[in-house]
C-alpha positions in Angstrom: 7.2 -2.8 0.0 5.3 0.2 2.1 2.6 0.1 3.6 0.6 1.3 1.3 1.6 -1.0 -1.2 1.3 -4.4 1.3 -2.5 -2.8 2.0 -3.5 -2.4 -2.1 -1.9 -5.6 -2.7 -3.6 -7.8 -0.1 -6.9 -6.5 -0.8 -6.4 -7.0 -4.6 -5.7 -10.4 -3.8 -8.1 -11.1 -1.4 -9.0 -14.6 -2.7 -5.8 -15.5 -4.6 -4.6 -18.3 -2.8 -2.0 -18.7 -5.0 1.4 -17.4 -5.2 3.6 -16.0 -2.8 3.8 -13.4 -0.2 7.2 -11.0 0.9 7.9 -10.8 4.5 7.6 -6.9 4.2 4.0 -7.6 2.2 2.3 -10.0 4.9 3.8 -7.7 7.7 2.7 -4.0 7.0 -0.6 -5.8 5.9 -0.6 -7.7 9.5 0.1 -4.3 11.3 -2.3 -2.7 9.3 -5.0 -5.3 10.1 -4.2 -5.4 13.9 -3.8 -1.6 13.9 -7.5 -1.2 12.7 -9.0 -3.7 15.0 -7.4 -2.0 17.9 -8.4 1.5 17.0 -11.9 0.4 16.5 -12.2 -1.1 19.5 -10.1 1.9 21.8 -12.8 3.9 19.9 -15.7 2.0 21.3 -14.3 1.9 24.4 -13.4 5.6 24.8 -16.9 6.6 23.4 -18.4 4.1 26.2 -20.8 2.4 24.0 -19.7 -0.7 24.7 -19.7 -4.4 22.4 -22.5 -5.9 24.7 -25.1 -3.5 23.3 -25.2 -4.7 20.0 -23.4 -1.7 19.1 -20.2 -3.5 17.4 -21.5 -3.2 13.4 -18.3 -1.2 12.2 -16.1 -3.3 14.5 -17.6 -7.1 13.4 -18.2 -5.2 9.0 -14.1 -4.5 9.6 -13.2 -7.7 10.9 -15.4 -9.3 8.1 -14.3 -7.8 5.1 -10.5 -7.7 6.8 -10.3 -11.3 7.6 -10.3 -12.7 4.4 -7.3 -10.4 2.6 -4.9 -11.6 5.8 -6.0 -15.1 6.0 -4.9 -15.0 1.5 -1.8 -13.0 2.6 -1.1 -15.9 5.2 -1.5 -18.6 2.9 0.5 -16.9 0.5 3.4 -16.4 3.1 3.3 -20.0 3.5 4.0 -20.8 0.3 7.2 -18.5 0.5 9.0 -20.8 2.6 7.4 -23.8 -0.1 4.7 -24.8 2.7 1.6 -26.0 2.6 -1.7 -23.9 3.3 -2.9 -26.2 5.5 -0.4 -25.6 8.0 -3.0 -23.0 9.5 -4.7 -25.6 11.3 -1.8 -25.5 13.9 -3.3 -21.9 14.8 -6.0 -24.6 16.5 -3.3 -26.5 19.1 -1.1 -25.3 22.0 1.6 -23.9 21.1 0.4 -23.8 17.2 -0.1 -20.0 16.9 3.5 -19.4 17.8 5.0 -21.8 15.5 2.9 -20.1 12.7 4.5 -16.6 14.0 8.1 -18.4 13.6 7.1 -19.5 10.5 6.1 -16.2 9.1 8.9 -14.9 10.6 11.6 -16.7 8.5 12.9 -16.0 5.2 11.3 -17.3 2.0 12.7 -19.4 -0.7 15.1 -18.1 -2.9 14.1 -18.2 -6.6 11.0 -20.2 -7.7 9.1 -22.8 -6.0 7.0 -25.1 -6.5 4.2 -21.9 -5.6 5.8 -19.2 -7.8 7.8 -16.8 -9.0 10.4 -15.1 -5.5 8.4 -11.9 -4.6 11.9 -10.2 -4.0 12.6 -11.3 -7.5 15.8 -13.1 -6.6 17.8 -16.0 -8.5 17.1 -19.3 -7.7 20.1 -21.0 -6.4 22.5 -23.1 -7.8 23.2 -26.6 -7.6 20.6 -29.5 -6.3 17.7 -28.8 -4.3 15.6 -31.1 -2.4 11.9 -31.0 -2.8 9.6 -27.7 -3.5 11.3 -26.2 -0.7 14.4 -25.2 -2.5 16.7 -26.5 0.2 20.3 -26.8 -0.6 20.6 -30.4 -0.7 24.3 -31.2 0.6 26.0 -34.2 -0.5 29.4 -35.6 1.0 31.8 -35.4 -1.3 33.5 -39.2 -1.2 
């Protein structure tokens, strides 16, 4: 997925908190987000007008209307790996915003899970799993 794409797609599911989210969907749309709120705020600083002054409407209206999209795409990137939503709330502990980067780092689920249909549209895997993660559940053969 482009750019492009990940942009129309997280905005069109701006309050789905359903379903699942590719790596290549939740990143473009993450660069996208950070990209904007960086340029608006290199704009206020190169113009001079500074955020003290009250000045910050376009910069506080973007984060606004932005924040909603990523914090869906998050949830939804989640629930690739089979994980709960409410594993946000580490962003709020030490140490709990990079275990949420880690997190959106790794690879989803193959096939279905107990959130949805794979966004990369792949099998799901043979033999047993354990639990909505889909994880190969290995068994010693006696």
């Amino acid at each position: 997925m482009g750019p492009i794409q990940a942009l129309r797609s997280c905005i069109s599911k701006s309050f789905r908190w359903k379903g699942r989210a590719s790596r290549s969907e939740f990143w473009w749309f993450t660069a996208i987000y950070y990209g904007g709120l960086a340029a608006l705020v290199v704009f206020y600083v190169v113009t001079a007008q500074g955020l003290g002054d009250g000045e910050g409407g376009p910069l506080v209206a973007y984060f606004v209307v932005m924040f909603f999209p990523f914090l869906s795409a998050f949830v939804r990137r989640l629930h690739d790996k089979g994980l709960t939503a409410w594993l946000l709330l580490l962003g709020f502990v030490p140490f709990g915003q990079l275990a949420l980067l880690i997190l959106a780092v790794l690879r989803g689920d193959e096939g279905p899970n107990g959130y949805g249909d794979d966004p990369l549209g792949r099998p799901a895997p043979e033999g047993l799993t354990y639990g909505r993660s889909r994880v190969p559940l290995v068994r010693d053969k006696d």
